[in-house]
matplotlib code that plots the C-alpha trace (Angstrom):
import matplotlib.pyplot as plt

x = [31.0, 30.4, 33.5, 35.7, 34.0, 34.2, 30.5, 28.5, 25.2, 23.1, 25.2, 24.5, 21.3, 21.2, 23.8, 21.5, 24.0, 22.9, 23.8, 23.1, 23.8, 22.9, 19.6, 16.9, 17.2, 19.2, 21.1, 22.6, 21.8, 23.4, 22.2, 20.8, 21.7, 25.7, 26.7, 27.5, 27.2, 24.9, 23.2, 19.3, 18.4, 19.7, 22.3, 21.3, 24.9, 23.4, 20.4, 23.0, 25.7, 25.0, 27.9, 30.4, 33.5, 34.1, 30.7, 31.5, 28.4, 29.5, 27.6, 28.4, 28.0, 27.4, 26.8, 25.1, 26.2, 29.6, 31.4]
y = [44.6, 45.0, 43.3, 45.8, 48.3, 47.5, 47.2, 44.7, 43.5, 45.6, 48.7, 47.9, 48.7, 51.1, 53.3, 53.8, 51.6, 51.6, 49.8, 52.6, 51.6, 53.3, 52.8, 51.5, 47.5, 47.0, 44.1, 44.0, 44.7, 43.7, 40.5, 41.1, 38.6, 38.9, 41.8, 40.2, 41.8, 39.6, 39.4, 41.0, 39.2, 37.1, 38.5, 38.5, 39.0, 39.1, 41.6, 44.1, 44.1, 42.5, 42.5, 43.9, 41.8, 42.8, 43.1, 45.2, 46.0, 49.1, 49.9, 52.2, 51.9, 54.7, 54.9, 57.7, 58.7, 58.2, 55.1]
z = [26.7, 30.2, 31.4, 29.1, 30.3, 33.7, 34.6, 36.7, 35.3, 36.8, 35.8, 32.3, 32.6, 34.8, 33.0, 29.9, 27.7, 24.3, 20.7, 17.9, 13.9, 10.7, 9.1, 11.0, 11.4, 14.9, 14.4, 18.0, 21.7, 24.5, 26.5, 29.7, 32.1, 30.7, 28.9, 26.1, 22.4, 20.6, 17.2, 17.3, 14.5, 11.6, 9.2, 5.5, 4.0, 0.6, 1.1, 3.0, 1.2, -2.1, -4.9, -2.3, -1.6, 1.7, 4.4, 7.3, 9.7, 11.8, 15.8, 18.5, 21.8, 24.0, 27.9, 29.2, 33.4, 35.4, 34.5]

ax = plt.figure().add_subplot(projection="3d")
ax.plot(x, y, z, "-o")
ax.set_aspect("equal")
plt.show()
């Protein structure tokens, strides 16, 4: 994320980048140390999505300042 976006490391912080989702479970941030979009916890497929044949988990990422 922070090499599309063209940000350094410590830009990512700094810049107020956040992960938002819908309901309340965040299910991913962004690493740290190398901007990478990674999974906050394990993915239950079945307790999300249950009898559905397609599983789609949907995030937005918003920075807050000049980019």
């Amino acid at each position: 994320v922070a090499k599309d976006l063209g940000l350094q490391l410590p830009e990512v912080t700094d810049s107020g980048v956040r992960i938002t989702g819908r309901g309340r479970t965040q299910y991913f941030v962004l690493h740290g140390k190398t901007g990478h979009l990674v999974t906050a916890e394990r993915i239950d497929r079945e307790q999300l999505c249950r009898s559905l044949q397609q599983c789609v988990l949907r995030c937005e990422l918003i920075v807050e300042g000049e980019m």
